[in-house]
Structure formats: C-alpha cells, structure tokens
N, C-alpha and C positions, 0 to 999 in steps of 0.2 A: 193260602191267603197270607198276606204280608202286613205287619204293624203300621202305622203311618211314617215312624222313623224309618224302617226297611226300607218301605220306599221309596223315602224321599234321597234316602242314603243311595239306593238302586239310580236314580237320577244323575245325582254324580260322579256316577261313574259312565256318563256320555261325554266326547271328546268335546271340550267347550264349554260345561258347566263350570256355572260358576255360584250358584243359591237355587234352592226350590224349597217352595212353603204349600201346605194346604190349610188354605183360608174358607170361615163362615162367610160368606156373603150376606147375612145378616146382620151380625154384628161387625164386622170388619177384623174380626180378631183371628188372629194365627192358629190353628190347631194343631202346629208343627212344623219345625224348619229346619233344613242343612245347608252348609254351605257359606261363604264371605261374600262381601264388595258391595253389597246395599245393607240400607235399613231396611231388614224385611218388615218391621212390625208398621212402619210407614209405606212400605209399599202394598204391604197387605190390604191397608185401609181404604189407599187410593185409590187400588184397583178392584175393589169392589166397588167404586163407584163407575169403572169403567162396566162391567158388569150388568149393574144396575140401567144405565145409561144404553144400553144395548139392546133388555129385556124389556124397556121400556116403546124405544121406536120401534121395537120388533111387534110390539103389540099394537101400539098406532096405527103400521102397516096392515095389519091382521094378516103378518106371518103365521101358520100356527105350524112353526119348526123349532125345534134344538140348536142351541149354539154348538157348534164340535170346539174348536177354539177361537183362540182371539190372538192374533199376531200381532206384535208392535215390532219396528225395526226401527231401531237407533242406528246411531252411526256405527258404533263401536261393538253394540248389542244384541239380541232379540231377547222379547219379551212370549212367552207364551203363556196365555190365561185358558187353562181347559177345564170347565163347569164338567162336575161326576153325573153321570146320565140317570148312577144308579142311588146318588144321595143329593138330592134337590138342595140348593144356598150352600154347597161347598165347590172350591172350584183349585185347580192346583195352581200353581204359581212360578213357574220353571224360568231362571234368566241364563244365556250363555253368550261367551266371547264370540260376537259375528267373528272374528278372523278364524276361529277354533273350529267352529261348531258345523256340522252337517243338517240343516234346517228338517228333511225328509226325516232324517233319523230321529232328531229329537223330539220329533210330533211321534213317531212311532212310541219313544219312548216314554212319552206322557200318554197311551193310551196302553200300552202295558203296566205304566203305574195304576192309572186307576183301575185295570182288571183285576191285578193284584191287591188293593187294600182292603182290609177287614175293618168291618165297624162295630 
C-alpha cells in the first residue's frame, strides 16, 4: 500500500503527465497533489462538480452502475476523473499532454493508483 503522495507521485512518472490530485467530492477539496500547469485546487473544485453532475443523471436514468472514469479531451490535453470504487466522494484527478501521453496506459495507470492507496 502506497501513501496518497506515492501515488500521485507514481502518476507522473506516465509519459505525458503533467498534475494529478485526489479530491473529496464532497467538499471539493484536494487531499493531495503533484505535478504543474493548472490550478489544481480550482480544478479540483470544478471537477467535482462534474462528478456530481454525472451521479446525478446516472440516477435519473436509474442506472444502478459505477462510474470507472470520466474522460475529457481538450485540444492540447486529457483530463481523467477516476471515483475510488473502494472509498466512496474521492475520486483521482490525472491531466496529461495529449501530444505526450498514451491514453490506454494512463487509464491503466490510474487504476493501479487507486489499488495502491492506503487510507
């Protein structure tokens, strides 16, 4: 089991990283971050609303599933937002250089973080 710094720090070391946080989605607040080129403590906030906004129409529909992740693709970017299966309102927060980055890998590597975190 790894600290939440290990792993975030384990994170960038994926070709293309460039920030990863794990965020409450409760309160919108950071529990942890490495990495440059955003405000994480603003993206953190944001993106629990994306989160939220997710868990909400999924309930509407009367999905009764798990989110695995949440992809955004920028021009420049990806965004991946992956909720811990195994700690409910936390969720990771991984961004990498579209031109850098291996998309496949880095989903891999955000579900090797969260196997690895200790709470």
């Amino acid at each position: 089991m790894a600290t939440v710094s290990d792993s975030l720090k384990d994170l960038l070391k994926v070709d293309g990283a460039m920030c990863a946080a794990l965020v409450d989605s409760n309160s919108g607040m950071m529990l942890g971050s490495a990495g440059t080129g955003l405000d994480l403590e603003l993206a953190a906030a944001g993106n629990t609303e994306v989160v939220r906004s997710k868990l909400k129409v999924m309930k509407s529909l009367g999905l009764a599933d798990a989110i695995e992740d949440i992809l955004i693709t920028l021009g420049k970017q990806y965004h991946i937002i992956r909720p811990l299966q195994a700690k409910a309102g936390i969720f990771l927060y991984f961004v990498l250089d579209k031109t850098k980055a291996n998309l496949a890998l880095s989903r891999r590597a955000c579900q090797e973080a969260e196997a690895s975190l200790a709470f």
